[in-house]
N, C-alpha and C positions, 0 to 999 in steps of 0.2 A: 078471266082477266089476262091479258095480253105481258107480258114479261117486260121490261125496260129495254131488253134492246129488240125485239117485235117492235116496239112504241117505237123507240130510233127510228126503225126501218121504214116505218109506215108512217110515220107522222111527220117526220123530219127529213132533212136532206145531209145527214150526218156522214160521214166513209166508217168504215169499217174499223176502223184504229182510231178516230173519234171516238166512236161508240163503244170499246173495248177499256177504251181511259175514263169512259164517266162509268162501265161497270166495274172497272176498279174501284173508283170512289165511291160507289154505293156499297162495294165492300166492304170497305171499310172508316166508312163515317157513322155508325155507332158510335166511335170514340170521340168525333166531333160533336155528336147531340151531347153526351155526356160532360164532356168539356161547359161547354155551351149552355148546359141546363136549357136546353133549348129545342125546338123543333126546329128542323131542318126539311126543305123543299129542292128537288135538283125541276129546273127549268131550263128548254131547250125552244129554240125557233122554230115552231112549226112550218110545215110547208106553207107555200102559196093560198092563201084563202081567197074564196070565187070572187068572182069582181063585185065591186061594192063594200067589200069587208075589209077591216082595217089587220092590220098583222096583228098574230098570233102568236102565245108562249104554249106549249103543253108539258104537261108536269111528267116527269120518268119517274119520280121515285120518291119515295116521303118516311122520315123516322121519324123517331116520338124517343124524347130521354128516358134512360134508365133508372137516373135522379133527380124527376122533377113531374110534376103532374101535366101533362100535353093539353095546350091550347086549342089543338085543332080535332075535335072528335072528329071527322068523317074522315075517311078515304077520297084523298085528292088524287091519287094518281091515273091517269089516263086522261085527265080534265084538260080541255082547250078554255083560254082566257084569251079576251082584247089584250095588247097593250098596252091599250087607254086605261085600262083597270089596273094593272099592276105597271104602273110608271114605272116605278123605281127600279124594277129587276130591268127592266127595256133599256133602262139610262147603264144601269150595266152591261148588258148585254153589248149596246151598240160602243160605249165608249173603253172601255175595259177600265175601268173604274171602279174600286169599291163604293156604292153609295150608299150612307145611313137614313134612315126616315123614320115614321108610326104609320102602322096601318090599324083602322078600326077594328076590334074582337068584340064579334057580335057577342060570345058566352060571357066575358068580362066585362061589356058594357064599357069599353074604354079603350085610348088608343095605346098601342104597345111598342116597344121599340122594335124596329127590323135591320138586319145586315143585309144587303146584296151584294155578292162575293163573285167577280168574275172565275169561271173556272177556264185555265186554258191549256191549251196543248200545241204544242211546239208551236207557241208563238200567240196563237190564232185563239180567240175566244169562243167557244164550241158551248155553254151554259152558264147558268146565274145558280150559284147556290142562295135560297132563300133561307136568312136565318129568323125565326120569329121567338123573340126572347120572354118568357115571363116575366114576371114581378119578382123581384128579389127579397126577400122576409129580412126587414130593415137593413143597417149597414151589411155591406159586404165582407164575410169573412179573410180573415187569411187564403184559410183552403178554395173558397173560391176565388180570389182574386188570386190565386196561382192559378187555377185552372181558367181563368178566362185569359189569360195571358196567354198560355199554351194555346189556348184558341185561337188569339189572335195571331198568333206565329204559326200555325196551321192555317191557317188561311190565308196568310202571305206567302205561305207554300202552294197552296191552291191556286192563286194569281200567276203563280209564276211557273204553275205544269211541274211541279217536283212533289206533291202531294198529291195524287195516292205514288205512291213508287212503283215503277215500272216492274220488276222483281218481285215483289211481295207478294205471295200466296192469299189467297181469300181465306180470312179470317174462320179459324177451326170454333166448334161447340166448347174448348176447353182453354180457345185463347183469354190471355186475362184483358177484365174489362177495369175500367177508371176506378169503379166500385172497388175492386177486390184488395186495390193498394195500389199508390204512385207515389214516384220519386221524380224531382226535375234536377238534373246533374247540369251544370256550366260547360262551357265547351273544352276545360280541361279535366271533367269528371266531377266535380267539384259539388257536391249533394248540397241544394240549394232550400229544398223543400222536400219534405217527406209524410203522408199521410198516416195516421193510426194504424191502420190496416197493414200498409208498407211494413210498419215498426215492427207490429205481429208476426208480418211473415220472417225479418230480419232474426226477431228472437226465434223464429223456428228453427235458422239454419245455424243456432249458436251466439248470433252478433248484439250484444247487449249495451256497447256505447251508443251515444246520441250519433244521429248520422250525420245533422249539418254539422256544413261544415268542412268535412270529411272529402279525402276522393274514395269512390265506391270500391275501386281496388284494394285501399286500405283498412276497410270494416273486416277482411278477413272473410271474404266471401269468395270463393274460388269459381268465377267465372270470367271468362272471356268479354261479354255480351257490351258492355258499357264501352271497352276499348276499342272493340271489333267498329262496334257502330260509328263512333265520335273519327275513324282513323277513314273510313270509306263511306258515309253516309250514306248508306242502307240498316235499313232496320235489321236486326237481329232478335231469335228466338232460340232461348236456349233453358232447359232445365238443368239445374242446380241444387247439387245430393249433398249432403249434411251427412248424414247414414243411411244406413240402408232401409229404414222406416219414414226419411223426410225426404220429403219432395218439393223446390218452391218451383215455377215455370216462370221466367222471365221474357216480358219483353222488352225492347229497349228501340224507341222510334227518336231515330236524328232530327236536331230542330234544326232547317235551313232559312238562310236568306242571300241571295243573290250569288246560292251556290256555294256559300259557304259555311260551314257545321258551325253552330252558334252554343249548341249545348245539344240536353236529349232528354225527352220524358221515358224513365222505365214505370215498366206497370209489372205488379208479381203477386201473383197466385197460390195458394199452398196449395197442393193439388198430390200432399201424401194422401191422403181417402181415394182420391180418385184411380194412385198408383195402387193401392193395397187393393181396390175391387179389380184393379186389372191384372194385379197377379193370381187372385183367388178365380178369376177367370181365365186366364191363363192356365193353374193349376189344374181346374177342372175340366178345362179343354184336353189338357194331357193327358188325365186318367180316362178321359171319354177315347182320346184317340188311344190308349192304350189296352182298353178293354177291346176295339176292335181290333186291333192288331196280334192280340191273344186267339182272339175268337179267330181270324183267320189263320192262323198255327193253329188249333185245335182242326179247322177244314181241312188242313190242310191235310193233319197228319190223318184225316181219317180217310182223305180222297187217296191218299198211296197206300195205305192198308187194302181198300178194296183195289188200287190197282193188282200192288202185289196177290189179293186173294185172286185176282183175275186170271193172273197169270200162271195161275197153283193149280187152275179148273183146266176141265178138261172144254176145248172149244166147244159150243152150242148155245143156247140160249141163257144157261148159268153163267156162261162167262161173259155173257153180250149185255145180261142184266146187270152185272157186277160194271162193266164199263159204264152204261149208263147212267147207273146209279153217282157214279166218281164225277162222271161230267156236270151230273149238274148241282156236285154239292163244290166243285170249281168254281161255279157261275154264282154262285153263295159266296164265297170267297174272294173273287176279284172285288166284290162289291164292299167287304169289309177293308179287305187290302188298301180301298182309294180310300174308305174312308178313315183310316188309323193314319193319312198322312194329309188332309183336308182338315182346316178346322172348321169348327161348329159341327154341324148336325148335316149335313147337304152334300152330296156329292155331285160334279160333273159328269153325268151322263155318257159324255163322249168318249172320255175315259174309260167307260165301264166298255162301250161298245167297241173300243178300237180289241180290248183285250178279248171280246165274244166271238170278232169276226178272224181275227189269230186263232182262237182255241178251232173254229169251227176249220178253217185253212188246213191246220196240221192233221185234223181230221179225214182228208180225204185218201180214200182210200184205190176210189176206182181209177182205171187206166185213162180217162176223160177227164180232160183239164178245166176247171172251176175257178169263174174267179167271180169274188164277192165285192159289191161296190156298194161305198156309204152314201149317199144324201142328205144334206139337211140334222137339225138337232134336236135334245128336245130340252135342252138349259140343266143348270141346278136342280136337285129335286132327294126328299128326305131319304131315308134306308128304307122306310117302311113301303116307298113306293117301288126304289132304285131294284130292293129285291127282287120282288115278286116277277116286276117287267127284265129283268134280267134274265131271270129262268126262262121265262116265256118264251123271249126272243132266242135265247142260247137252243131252245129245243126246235122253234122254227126253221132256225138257218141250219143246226145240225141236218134236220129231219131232209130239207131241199138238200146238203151235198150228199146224201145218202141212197136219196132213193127216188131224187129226180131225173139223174141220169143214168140210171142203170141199162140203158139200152144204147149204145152209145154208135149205133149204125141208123137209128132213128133222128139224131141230133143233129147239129150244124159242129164247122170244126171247134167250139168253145161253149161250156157250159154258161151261165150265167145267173150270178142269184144276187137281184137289186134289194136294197133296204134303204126305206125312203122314209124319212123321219121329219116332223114337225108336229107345231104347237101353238096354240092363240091363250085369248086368257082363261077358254075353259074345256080344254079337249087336248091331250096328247094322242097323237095320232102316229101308227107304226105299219108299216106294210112292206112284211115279204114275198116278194114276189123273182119265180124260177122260166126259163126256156125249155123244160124238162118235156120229162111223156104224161105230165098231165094227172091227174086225180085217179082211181080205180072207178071203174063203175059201181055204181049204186052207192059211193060216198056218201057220208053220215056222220056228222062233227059230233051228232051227239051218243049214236050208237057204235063209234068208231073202237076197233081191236086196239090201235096204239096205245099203248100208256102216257110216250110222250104229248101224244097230241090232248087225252086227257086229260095227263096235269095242265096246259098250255091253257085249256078248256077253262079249266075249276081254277088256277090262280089269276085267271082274267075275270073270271066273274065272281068271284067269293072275296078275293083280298084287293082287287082294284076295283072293282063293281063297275067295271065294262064289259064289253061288247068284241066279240071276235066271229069273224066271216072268214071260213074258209074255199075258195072257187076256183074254178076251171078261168082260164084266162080266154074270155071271149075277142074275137075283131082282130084276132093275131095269127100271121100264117105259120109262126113257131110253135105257139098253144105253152103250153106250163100252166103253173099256180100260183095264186096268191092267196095269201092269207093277211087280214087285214084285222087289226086291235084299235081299239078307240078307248080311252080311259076318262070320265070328267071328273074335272077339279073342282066344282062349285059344291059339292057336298063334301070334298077335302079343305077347303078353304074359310070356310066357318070353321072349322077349328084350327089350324094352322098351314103357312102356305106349305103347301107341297111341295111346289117348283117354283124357282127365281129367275126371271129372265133376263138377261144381258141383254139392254137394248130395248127392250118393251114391246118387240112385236114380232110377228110371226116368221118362225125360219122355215127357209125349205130348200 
């Protein structure tokens, strides 16, 4: 299903900032179905239809109330309609005219009442908001005839391009809706109406007089949000502390007309529970990031013990394995290190690798200058993967500055050791590759002396359950090696993701 402004692009003849002000108002008109007890329709101009056919409206977007049972079970949006069939929105459209009427509900067996509501933008009338209104369950309440009032003064904003707000952010999972509590203030603050809900949240934060009546300032509510709004007419979003176990979130949306602030509907949410799982998430995020940040002190101190024992030994292969040993209980520890200051569970990759091709840099030792270049990423991705492919790679690039150029009258004037990194949605892929003197004869990844290559071996195929090719670099007049790792994600991903991608598609 094609997105609302796909639809724009393709269906319609709309610009670009057109179509940026009707996905505002699909933003945030929730609060109008709500209002409304109503189903709401956004309808636009279709393009040119072939000859013989009468003009066209196609639908961009369709809500259903939060407080009221919806009228229209199917999914309308993407739907081309005549004209001829929906008059009434066309009579808007073309005149910029609010127009009332009934349109037939087949589920209801009867005709209902409809609003068609120019929507415009600087000037210009760019869609029809269709409103299709239920049956109202005998006389009309108070609390609804305050909320169809705000209605209708939203949508006198709607005609006049000042609803949705230019400013106003897309409506968050935690913003409050109509349900949660509303208040309607006068254009001097002046609480005109206030829901049950509302009052609940007022006794949350202490305020136990009646509110009408009242200006919002005066309940003894220490917020800005009412004054801010009514002074500059833009909405305002502000949470509002009692103590430090209550939380309400306000919002407070300016009501306009002909540009100028009339009053304002605040809407407010208790959203203490919400605050207290975020600090209990928070908290535990801490002790998560501070168990690693332990754990790498513990590496740490134990990769300077073997240095110091390193340097205790007499030169040869004891002190060569004591070095070894330190390096790659480093490559353990950069990986803990990012993640004691990363929340969740996921580290950036890149991070890990900028600090692997540093360690491997100071490394060198031979009189042949070496220089190691990055490619490509491989995203976000758990400890349990970050690890293992950390050692791997730390022993690979090690192993090229060491003992690729060891001949260095055989070489061109600069070493070279590439590391080419990517990833789709189920394969991380890693390859280093050197200009060096090439493999030994009769190489043997599996019966091979090194240790390092070894481990490289067995924590590629035992703890990431891939695949590692090590080879002579054919069709080059330089010659070197590469070694090449492949890890898949589809047997990590049934149980959780391993890596998170930026972007959604493949880097390189």
């Amino acid at each position: 299903m094609p997105t609302p402004a796909e639809l724009a692009r393709l269906r319609t003849q709309l610009t670009d900032e057109q179509t940026e002000h009707l996905q505002r108002l699909l933003g945030s008109w929730s609060l109008l179905a709500d209002l409304a007890f109503s189903d709401l329709l956004l309808l636009a101009q279709a393009v040119a239809p072939p000859a013989g056919q009468g003009a066209q409206l196609v639908v961009l977007g369709q809500v259903r109330p939060n407080n009221r049972g919806t009228l229209i079970s199917q999914d309308l949006v993407g739907q081309t309609v005549p004209e001829s069939r929906w008059d009434l929105a066309a009579e808007a459209l073309h005149t910029g005219r609010l127009v009332e009427g009934t349109i037939f509900d087949v589920e209801l067996g009867e005709d209902v009442p409809v609003w068609n509501i120019p929507v415009r933008h600087e000037g210009e009338v760019i869609g029809v908001l269709l409103r299709i209104q239920g049956p109202l369950r005998g006389p009309a309440s108070l609390y609804e005839r305050t909320y169809l009032d705000v209605f209708e003064r939203l949508c006198t904003m709607v005609s006049e391009s000042t609803f949705p707000f230019e400013d106003e952010e897309v409506a968050a999972e935690e913003t409050p809706r109509v349900g949660d509590g509303a208040m309607v203030v006068d254009a001097s603050g002046r609480v005109e109406y206030a829901t049950p809900n509302a009052i609940n949240a007022l006794h949350r934060l202490g305020v136990y007089s009646p509110p009408d009546g009242s200006r919002f300032e005066s309940l003894g509510v220490e917020a800005d949000l009412v004054a801010t709004a009514l002074a500059t007419g833009k909405p305002v979003v502000e949470e509002i502390e009692r103590r430090p176990d209550v939380a309400v979130l306000g919002h407070c949306v300016p009501l306009l007309e002909s540009g100028r602030v009339t009053g304002a509907l605040i809407l407010l949410r208790d959203v203490t529970d919400l605050r207290r799982l975020d600090r209990l998430v928070l908290s535990k995020d801490q002790a998560i990031r501070e168990v690693h940040h332990r754990v790498k002190n513990n590496l740490q101190t134990i990769s300077a013990l073997l240095r110091l024992q390193a340097r205790r030994t007499d030169a040869g292969s004891g002190r060569q394995a004591l070095l070894e040993a330190e390096r790659r209980i480093r490559s353990i520890a950069i990986v803990h290190e990012i993640l004691s200051k990363e929340p969740g569970d996921e580290v950036p990759f890149s991070e890990i690798i900028t600090s692997l091709v540093q360690m491997a840099e100071d490394s060198v030792v031979t009189p042949h200058p070496v220089e190691i270049s990055v490619v490509g990423d491989l995203g976000d991705m758990t400890a349990d993967v970050a690890t293992p492919l950390a050692v791997a790679l730390a022993e690979l690039l090690q192993n090229a500055v060491e003992h690729a150029f060891v001949d260095p009258d055989a070489l061109g004037d600069v070493g070279h050791v590439n590391l080419t990194l990517r990833h789709d949605a189920w394969t991380l892929y890693a390859e280093v590759r050197d200009n060096g003197v090439g493999l030994p004869e009769g190489f043997d990844l599996e019966s091979t002396p090194s240790l390092g290559l070894s481990i490289v071996r067995d924590l590629v195929r035992t703890q990431l359950n891939g695949t590692i090719e090590i080879e002579p670099v054919t069709g080059s007049v330089v010659g070197g090696t590469r070694a090449i790792i492949e890890v898949p994600l589809h047997e990590r991903r049934s149980q959780h993701p391993a890596v998170r991608w930026r972007g959604g598609g493949e880097t390189s």
